[in-house]
N, C-alpha and C positions, 0 to 999 in steps of 0.2 A: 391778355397777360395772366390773368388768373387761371385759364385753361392750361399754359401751360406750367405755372407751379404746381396745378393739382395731377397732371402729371408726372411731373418730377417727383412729387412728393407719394403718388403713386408707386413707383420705379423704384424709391429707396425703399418705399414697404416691402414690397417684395421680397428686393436681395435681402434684406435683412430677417424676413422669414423663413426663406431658404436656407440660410445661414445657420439659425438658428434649430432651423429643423436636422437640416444635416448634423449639427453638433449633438443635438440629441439622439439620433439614430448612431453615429457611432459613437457613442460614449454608453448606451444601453448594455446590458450584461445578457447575453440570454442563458432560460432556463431550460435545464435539462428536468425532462420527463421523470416521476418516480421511477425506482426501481428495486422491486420485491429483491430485500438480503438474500443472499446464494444463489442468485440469476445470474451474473456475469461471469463470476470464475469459473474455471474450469480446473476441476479435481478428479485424479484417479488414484488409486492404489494397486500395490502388486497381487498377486493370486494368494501367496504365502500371508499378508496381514492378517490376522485375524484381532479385531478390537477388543479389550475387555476393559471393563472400569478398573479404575486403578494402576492403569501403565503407569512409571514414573518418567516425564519427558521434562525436557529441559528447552525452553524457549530462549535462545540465543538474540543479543540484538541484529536487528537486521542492518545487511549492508545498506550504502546510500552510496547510487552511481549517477551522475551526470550533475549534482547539486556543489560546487565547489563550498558551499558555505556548512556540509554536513559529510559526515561519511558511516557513521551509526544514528540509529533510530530505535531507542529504545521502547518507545512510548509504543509504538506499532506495533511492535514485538510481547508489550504488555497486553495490548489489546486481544491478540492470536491468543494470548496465553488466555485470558478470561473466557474465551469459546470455548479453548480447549477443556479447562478444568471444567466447563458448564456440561460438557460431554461426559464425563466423567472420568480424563488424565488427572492425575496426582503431578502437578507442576512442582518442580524442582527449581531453589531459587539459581539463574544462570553467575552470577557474579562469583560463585565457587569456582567456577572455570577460572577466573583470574588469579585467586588464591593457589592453584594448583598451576599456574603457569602456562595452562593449555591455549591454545589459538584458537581465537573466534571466525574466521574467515570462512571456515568452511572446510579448510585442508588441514585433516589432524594427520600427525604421523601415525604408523599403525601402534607403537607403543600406549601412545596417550588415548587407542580407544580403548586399549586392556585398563587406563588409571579408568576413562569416563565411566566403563562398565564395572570394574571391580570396587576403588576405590569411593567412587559417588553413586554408585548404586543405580544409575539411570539407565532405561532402557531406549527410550529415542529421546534421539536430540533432532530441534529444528532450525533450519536454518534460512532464512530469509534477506530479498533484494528486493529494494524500491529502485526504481529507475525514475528520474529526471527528466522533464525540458524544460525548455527557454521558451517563454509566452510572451514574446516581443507584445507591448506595450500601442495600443493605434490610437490612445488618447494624445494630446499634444501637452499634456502636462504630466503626464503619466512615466513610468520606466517597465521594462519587462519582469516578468520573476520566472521563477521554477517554480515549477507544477509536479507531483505526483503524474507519473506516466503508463507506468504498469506496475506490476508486484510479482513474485514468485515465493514459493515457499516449497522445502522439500524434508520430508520428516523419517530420520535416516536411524535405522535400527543399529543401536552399538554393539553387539555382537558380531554380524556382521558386515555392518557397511550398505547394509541393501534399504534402495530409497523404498519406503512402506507407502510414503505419500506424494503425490507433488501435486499443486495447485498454482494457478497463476487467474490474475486477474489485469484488466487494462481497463483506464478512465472510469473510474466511478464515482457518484457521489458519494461525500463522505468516507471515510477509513474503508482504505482497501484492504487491510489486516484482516480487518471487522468481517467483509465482503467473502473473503480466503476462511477464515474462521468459519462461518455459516455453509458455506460452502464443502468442506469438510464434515461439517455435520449432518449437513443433509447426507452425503456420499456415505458415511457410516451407518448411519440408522438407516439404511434403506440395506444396510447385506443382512 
């Protein structure tokens, strides 16, 4: 009788280390490898750019697609601006654009690029998307969220409408702004 409690009692150790072990395998997070800033993006610019300190560019908030709990991201859009001014743009505060009634989206009429150009004195403006997904949740007490998916950014001369810049970046650690910003700079100081 004793032999078989001790395997019985065998038998529950077990399942319940399997159990246990399973739980801990998926409920583990894994880790994504470093990655040297300016590796993932990809930035080019037109032939006609040519960079000089002291552009005045104007860092517009970025849009926000797929996240129904967001649709501007300002903070991202600060971050781009800090690379940028670290390069040497003369950033212009964006919140003028509201004052002057202009659209942030990205589609100015051609009117409002003669106010951006003449009146606010800016020579690019940028314009930026985060895109979203849904990170279904495999914990059993867990729920899903949204995640940073990719990013774009296109830095468009207000005379005439010609993109100077575009960059985009997908999955990174930490601010993809950050990622795009570095990214750009490496791409400049290398013409």
């Amino acid at each position: 009788m004793q032999k078989g409690m001790t395997e019985k009692g065998f038998s529950s150790g077990i399942i319940i280390f399997v159990v246990l072990a399973a739980f801990l395998v998926l409920s583990c997070k894994t880790v994504d490898p470093p990655v040297v800033p300016g590796t993932t993006a990809k930035t080019t610019s037109s032939q006609s750019f040519k960079f000089r300190p002291g552009l005045r560019i104007a860092v517009l908030p970025f849009n926000v697609l797929g996240n129904p709990d967001r649709t501007l991201d300002v903070t991202e859009a600060d971050r781009l601006g800090v690379k940028l001014q670290e390069l040497g743009f003369a950033i212009v505060e964006s919140l003028i654009f509201q004052e002057h009634g202009l659209h942030l989206q990205g589609l100015i009429p051609e009117e409002d690029w003669k106010a951006v150009q003449q009146v606010l004195d800016i020579d690019y403006l940028v314009f930026g998307t985060i895109n979203y997904a849904y990170q279904p949740s495999y914990s059993l007490l867990g729920k899903g969220r949204y995640l940073p998916s990719s990013a774009s950014v296109r830095v468009v001369d207000t005379r005439t409408g010609e993109v100077a810049i575009i960059s985009t970046t997908e999955r990174v650690p930490g601010s993809m702004a950050e990622e795009i910003g570095e990214s750009i700079k490496a791409q400049l100081s290398g013409e």
